[in-house]
N, C-alpha and C positions, 0 to 999 in steps of 0.2 A: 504494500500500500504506500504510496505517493506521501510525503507530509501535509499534503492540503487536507487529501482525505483522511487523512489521518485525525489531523486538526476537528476538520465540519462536521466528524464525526460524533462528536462529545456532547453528550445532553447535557441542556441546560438543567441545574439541580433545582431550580425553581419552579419552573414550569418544563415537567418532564416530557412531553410530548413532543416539547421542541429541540433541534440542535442548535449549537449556536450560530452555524453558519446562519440557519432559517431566522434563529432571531435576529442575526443582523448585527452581534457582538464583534464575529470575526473578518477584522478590516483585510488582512493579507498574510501569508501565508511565503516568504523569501527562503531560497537555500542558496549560498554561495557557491556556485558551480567550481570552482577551485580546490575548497575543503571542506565542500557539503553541509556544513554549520548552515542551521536553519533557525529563523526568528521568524514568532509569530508574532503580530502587533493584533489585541483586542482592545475596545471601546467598552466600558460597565455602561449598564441601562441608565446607573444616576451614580453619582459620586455616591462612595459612600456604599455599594451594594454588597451585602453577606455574603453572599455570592461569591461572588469577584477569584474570592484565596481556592476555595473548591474547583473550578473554572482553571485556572490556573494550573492548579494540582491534576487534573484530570487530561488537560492536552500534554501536560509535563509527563504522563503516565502510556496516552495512546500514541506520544512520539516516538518513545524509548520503545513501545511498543511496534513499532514500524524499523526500527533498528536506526534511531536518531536522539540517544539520549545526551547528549549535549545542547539540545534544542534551548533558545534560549526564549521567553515568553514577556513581550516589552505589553503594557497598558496605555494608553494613549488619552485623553480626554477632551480634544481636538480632531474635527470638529467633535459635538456633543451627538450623543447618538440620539436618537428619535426613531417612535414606532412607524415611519413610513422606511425605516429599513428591514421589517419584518416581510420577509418573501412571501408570494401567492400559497406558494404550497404551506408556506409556515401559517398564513392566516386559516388557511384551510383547516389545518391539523387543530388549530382553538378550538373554531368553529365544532370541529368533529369530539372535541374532548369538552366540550361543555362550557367553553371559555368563551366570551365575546371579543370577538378580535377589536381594537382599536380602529377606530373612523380614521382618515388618513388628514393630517399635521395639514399641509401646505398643497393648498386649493387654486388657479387661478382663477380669478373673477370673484364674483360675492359669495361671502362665508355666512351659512342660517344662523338667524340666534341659537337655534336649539336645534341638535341633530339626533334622529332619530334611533335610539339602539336596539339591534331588533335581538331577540331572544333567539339564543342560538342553539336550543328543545325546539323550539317547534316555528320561528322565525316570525313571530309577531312584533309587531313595533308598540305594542301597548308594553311599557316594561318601565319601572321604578326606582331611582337609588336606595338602598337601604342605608349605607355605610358607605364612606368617603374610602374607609381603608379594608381590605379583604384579608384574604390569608396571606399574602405577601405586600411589602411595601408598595410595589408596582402593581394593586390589586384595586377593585373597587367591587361593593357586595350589590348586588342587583337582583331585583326579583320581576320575573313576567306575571302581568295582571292576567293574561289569557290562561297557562298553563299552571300558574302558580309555585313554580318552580324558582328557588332559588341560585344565581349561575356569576360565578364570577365577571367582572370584564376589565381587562389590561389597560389600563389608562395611557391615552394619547399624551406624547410628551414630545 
């Protein structure tokens, strides 16, 4: 296996469904053609994320595993990541796991006041905040008024 795949491999420890490549953490993926030494450069969803050392520990884990343990893991915080880096198939995979994918950041033309979040049980747009904050930081608790299901949704950032 390649160090990229190696890397896009690794699930996000927060929301396991996704890789990080899908979530959009992993900027690049360099090996020095001369003496192979490979750096990955990641982006954290926010400063400050739990996450982050696990993340680390884990591409640090499926490089050595790929037969590149000198790999070296650089964090970057420029630009700031944001949920319109989360891939089609990554929003899918929310979607599919009960999760509401994020509405996407940067629109052009005119942005609604209010946009509508549709329940991603059974995809109605009648649906409610409950809670600013969910099971994770980057979490918000949501309930659909049709199915009455409670379902996380990823907060647009």
């Amino acid at each position: 296996m390649n160090p990229r795949e190696a890397a896009a491999a690794v699930v996000d420890p927060e929301i396991r469904v996704l890789t990080i490549d899908e979530l959009g953490i992993l900027r690049s993926v360099d090996e020095d053609p001369s003496t192979g030494r490979v750096v990955v450069t990641i982006t954290p969803t926010y400063t400050g994320c739990p996450a982050m050392d696990v993340i680390r520990a884990d591409i640090r884990r499926a490089l050595t595993a790929a037969g590149h343990p000198d790999a070296e893991v650089r964090t970057v915080h420029s630009p700031a990541w944001s949920t319109d880096w989360i891939s089609e198939s990554g929003r899918a995979k929310l979607a599919a796991a009960g999760i509401a994918p994020p509405q996407p950041v940067r629109r052009p033309g005119v942005v609604p006041l209010t946009l509508t979040l549709r329940c991603p049980r059974c995809g109605s747009p009648e649906t409610e905040q409950l809670s600013r904050f969910g099971s994770t930081a980057c979490k918000a608790l949501w309930r659909c008024r049709s199915c009455s299901e409670p379902f996380d949704h990823l907060k647009a950032l």
